[in-house]
N, C-alpha and C positions, 0 to 999 in steps of 0.2 A: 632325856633326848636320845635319839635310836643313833645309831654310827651310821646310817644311811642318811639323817636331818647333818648330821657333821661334817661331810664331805663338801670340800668347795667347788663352787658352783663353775663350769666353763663358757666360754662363750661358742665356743664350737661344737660340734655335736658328738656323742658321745664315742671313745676311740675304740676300732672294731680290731681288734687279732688277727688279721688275714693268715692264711697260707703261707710257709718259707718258701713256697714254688710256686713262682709264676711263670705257667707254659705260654707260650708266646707263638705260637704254630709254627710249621716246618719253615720257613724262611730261615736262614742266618740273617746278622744284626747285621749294620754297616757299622764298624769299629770306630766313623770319623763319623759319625750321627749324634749328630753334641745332646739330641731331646727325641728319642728312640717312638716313634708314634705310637707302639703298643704297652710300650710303659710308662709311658705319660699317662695315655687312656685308664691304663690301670691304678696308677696313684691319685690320677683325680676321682674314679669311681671306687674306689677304695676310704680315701680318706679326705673325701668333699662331700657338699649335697650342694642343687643345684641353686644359685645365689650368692656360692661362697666367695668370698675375697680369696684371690690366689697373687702370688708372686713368685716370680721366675728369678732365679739368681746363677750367674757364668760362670766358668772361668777358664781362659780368661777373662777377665773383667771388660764391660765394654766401651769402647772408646768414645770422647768426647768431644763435640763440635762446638767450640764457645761453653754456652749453659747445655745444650742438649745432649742426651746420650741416644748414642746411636748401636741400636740395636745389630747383630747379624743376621744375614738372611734366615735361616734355620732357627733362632726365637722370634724373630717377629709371624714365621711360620706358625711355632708351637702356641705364640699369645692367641695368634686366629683360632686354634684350634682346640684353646681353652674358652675363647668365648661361644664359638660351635656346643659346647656342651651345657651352658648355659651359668658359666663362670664367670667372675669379675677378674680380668687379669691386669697383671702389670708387670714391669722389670725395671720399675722405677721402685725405691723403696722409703722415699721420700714425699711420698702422695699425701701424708700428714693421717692417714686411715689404717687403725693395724688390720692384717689380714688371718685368715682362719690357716691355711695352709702354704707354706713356702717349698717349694718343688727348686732343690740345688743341682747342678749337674757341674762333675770333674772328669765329664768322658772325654773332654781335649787332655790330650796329656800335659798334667801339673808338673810344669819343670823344678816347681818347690811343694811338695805338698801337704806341708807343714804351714806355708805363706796360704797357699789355696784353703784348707778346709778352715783357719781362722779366719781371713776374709767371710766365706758365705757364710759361717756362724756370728761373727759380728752383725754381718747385713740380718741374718733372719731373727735373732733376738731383737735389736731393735725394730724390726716391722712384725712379729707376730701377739698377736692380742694373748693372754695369758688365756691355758687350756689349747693354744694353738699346735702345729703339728710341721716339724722340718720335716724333709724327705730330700736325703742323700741319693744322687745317681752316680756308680762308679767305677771303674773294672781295674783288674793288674796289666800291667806294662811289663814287656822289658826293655833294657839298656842295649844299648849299642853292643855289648859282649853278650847277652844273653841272659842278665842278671834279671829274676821277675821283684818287678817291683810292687807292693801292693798298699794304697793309701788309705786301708781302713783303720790304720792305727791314729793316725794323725785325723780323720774323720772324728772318730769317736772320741781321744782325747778335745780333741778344741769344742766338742760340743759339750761335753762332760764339763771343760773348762768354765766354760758361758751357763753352769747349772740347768742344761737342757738332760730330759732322764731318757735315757736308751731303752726304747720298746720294743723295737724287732730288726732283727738281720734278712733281709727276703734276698734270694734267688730269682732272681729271671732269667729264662732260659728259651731260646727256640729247641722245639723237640717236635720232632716224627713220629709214631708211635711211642714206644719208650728209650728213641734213643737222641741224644740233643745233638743235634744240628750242627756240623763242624760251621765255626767263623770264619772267612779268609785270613789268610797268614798276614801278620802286620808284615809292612814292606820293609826290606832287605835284612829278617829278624829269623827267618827260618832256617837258617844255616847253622845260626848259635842260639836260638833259642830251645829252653829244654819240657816246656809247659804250652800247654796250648790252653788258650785264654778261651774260653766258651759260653761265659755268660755275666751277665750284671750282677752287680752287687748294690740292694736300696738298703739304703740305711734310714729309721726314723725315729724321731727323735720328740719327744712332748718338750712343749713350755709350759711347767707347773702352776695351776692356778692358785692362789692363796687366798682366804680366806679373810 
């Protein structure tokens, strides 16, 4: 038997290495843009094809009405805009269907983000089919003193936790020729802040198939 016949099989399609730089053209980001339109674009055209099962996952986590979750304006946006490209989406993760790709976002500031990156890795392991594919959205913060805060630690362990394998650190950045695009100053942070935060951090993640 060849070590090509021995590889398990995925249900997703097969995962491509993209670039650690995603240029995102001269615009700056909105910093309070919880599903960034050009990096959505690019994680579904990256790591979908069109038919895939997608799920959207917050945080905050979103609030409920009785039995129903009720989405915010800005994902029920980004769900339209997954189905625009010929996606199956959802932000429900309980649809009873595993999905090919889970698209996480922690660009609202995680007041715990140790509580946050466990959450959307609970939610994305039990909704992704094996060989499926998390995708972290994330940037550094600072504190009120000026302190930069950066949640990739707590990202990567809780996914590491959940035996999800870490495949790639990507960069997203708006840039001008070669130079990237100042963000606006988070509000009343420029005084004592000593880093200026200038672009996303995607983190992705496999769900191992086995055999």
């Amino acid at each position: 038997m060849s070590a090509s016949s021995r590889r398990p099989r995925s249900t997703s399609a097969a995962v491509r290495v993209p670039s650690t730089l995603w240029a995102l053209g001269p615009a700056p980001l909105d910093p309070d843009d919880r599903w960034p339109d050009p990096i959505l674009s690019h994680a579904i055209a990256e790591f979908s094809e069109p038919g895939s099962r997608m799920l959207l996952v917050d945080w905050p986590a979103p609030t409920a009405r009785g039995n129903l979750r009720v989405p915010s304006p800005d994902t029920a946006a980004a769900l339209a805009q997954i189905r625009e490209l010929d996606r199956l989406s959802s932000d429900a993760p309980d649809s009873g269907e595993s999905v090919d790709l889970v698209v996480a976002s922690l660009l609202r500031d995680p007041v715990n983000p140790v509580r946050a990156a466990e959450y959307i890795t609970t939610l994305a392991t039990e909704a992704m089919a094996m060989g499926g594919l998390l995708v972290v959205l994330s940037r550094c913060r600072h504190s009120d003193s000026g302190v930069l805060h950066d949640p990739a630690g707590s990202v990567v362990a809780a996914a590491q936790a959940a035996d999800l394998l870490y495949l790639q650190h990507i960069i997203a950045a708006p840039i001008s020729g070669t130079t990237i695009t100042a963000a606006p100053a988070e509000p009343g942070s420029s005084a004592v802040a000593r880093h200026h935060v200038a672009h996303t951090d995607v983190f992705v993640f496999l769900q191992p198939a086995h055999g």
